[in-house]
N, C-alpha and C positions, 0 to 999 in steps of 0.2 A: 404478677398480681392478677386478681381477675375484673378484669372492667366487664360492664354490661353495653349493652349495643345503642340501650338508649340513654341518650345525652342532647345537651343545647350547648352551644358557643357563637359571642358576639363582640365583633370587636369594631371600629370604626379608627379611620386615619386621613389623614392630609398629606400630599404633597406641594402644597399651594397650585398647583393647577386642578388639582381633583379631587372631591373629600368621596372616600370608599367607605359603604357599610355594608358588612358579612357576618351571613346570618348561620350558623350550620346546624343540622334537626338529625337525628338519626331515630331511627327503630329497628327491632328484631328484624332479621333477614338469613337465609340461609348464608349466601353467598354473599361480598360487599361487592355494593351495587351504587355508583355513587352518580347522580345526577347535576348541571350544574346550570342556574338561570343565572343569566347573566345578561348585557346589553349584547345584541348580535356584534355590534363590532372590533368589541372582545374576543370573539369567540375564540382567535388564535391563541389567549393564553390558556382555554379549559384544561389540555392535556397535562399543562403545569402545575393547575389550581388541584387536578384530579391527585397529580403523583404526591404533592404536598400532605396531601387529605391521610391518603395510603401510606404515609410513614407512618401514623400512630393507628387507623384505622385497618382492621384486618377482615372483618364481617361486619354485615347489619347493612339498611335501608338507608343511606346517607344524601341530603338534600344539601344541596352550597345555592343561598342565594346571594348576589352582589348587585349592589346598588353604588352607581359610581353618578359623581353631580360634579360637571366642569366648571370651575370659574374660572378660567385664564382664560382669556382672547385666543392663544397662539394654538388653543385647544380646538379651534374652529375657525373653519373657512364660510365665506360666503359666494356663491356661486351664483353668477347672473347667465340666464337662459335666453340669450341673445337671438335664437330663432324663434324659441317659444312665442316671445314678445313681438317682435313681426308679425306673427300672424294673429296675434290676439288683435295689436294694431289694424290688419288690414280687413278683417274680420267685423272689428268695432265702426272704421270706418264704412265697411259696405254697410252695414246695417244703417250707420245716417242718412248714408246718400238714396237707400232705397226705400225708406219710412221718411225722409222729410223731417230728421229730430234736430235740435239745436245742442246745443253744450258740445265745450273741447272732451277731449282726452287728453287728461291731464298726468305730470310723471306719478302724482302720487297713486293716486285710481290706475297706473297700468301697475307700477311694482307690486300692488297687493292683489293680483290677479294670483290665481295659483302655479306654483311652480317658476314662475317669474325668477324666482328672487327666492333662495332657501341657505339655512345654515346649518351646513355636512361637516358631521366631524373631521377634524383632518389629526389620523393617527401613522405618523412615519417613522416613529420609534419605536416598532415594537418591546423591544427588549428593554427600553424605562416603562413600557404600562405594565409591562411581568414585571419588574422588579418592586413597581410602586404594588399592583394588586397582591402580591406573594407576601406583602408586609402585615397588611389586617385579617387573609387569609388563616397565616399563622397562629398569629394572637387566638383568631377565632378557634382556632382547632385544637390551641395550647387549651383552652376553657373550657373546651368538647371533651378533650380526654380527661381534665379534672372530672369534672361531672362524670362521667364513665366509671372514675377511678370508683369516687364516691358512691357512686349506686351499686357499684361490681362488690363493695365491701359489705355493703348491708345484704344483698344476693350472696354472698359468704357466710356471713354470719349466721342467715335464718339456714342456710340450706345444713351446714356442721349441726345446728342446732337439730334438725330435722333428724339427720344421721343419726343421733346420738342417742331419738327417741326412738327408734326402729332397732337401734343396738339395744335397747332395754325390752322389746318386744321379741327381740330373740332368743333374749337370757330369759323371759318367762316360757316362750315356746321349749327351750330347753328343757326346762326342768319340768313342762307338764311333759311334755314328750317320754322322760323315762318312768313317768307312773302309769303313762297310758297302756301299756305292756302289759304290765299286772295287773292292772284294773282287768283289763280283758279277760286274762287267762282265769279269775277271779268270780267274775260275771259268768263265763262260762262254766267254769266248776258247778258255779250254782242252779243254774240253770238245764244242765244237765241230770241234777237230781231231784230236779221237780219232775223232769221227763223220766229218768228210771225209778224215781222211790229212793227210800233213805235206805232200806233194805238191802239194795245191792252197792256192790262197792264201783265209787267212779276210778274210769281208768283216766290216768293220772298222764300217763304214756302218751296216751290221746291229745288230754288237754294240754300239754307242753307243746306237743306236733302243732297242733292247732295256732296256739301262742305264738310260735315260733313264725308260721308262715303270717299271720297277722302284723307282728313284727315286724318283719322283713318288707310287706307291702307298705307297711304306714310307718317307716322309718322316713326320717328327715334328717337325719346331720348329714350329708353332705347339702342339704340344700341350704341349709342356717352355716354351714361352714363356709361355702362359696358367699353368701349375702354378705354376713360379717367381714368379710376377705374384700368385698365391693365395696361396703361403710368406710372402710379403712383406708380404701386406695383413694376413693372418692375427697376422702378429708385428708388423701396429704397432696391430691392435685390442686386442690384447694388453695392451701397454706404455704404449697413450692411454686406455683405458677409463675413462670418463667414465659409463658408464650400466649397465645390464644387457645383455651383449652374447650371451649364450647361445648365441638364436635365428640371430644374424648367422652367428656361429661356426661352425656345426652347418651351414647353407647352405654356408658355402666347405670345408667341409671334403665335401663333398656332390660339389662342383665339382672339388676333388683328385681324388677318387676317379673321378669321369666321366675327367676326362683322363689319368690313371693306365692305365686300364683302353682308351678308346681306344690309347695310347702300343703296349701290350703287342698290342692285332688288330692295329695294324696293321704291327709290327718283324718279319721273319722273322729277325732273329738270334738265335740261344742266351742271347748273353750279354746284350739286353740284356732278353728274357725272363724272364732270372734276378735282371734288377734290378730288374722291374717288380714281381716278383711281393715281393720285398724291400720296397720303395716301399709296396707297397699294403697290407705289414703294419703299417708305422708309419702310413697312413692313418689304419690299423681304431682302432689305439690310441691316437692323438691323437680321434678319434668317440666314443671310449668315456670318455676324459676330458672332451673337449668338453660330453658330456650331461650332467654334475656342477656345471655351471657355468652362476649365475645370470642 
């Protein structure tokens, strides 16, 4: 099927020591490109959080943020700085004894000195905070790919639809294409005997040669036969997508546009100049959807 690159997923969970909330954001991106914030003293499970992402995620701009909030005690240590506070002590005391100030140092006034006294995570299990973080990760990425699913189907829909009016701009270029011919050879018969007079006879021989090589410059089937041949393949990549098809996409829509743009050098007619240039705007616009899609 085809997903687009942008999507949202969020999901939150408890293990009773730690409620986690994950956020996941993606956009367009050549390549997937996945970044992940998190508390630093996580950081040892990113390359897990990363591989999780990359099962459903193939391309696009991908953001993971995780917000983790401890309520268990056994989730944190407190740590007393036994030198620190010596010399804050000895410190505080010099300064009495050499300004002449009154008041103790008392225990509460030293523990809220800084550094004193702090509460340091204490994580020794790695492999319970991967297992607890990989649970809301999940979820989150399960609800990323939904939303992907969903937007990649409506980037389906407009884009066939698009095809379908570029297929109808062909079957008209067709069919002016084979009057443009005769019109030609037609205009120039008459044209010709404005230049010798009705008097003499036009050579006929001429105006065919003529026709003939105009023809052959300003012919277009193969350039409507390859487009049409890209409409087609384009809407069964579509409809069969089995993988991330993006890159394929963005190529044949690559190839429209080459033979679009040939079609138009080489028609000297108005009208179908007028189509081409029509044609080439639903190009742009199935290219600009194409680039949204995984």
């Amino acid at each position: 099927m085809i997903k687009s690159m942008t999507g949202f997923g969020r999901s939150e969970y408890s293990d009773g020591k730690r409620n986690i909330i994950v956020e996941i954001r993606s956009v367009n991106h050549r390549y997937c490109d996945i970044s992940v914030k998190m508390p630093r003293r996580y950081s040892f499970a990113e390359d897990k959080i990363k591989a999780i992402v990359k099962e459903t995620a193939k391309r696009g701009k991908i953001d993971v943020s995780i917000v983790v909030e401890n309520v268990a005690a056994e989730d944190t240590n407190i740590q007393l700085n036994t030198e620190l506070a010596r010399q804050y002590m000895d410190r505080l005391t010099e300064l009495k004894e050499t300004f002449g100030l009154e008041g103790d140092i008392t225990l509460q006034f030293l523990s809220e000195l800084p550094d004193v006294m702090k509460a340091v995570p204490d994580v020794e299990d790695e492999q319970e905070i991967i297992d607890a973080l990989s649970v809301p990760v999940r979820e989150a990425v399960r609800r990323h790919d939904e939303m992907k699913i969903v937007e990649g189907e409506k980037l389906a829909q407009d884009i066939i639809k698009r095809g379908q009016i570029i297929a109808g701009y062909v079957s008209e270029v067709e069919k002016i294409s084979d009057e443009v011919t005769k019109m030609y050879k037609d205009k120039l018969a008459d044209r010709i005997r404005e230049l010798i007079g009705s008097n003499l006879e036009v050579p006929e021989e001429r105006i065919i040669t003529e026709a003939a090589i105009f023809a052959d410059k300003s012919n277009v089937t193969e350039e409507l036969v390859r487009l049409d041949s890209h409409i087609r393949q384009m809407e069964s990549i579509i409809k069969n997508s089995r993988q991330p098809d993006g890159k394929k996409l963005d190529f044949i829509v690559q190839e429209m546009n080459r033979e679009a743009n040939t079609t138009g050098s080489k028609s000297a007619d108005i009208g179908i100049t007028n189509i081409v240039v029509e044609m080439k705007s639903e190009i742009e616009k199935i290219r600009e959807q194409v680039q949204n899609i995984e």
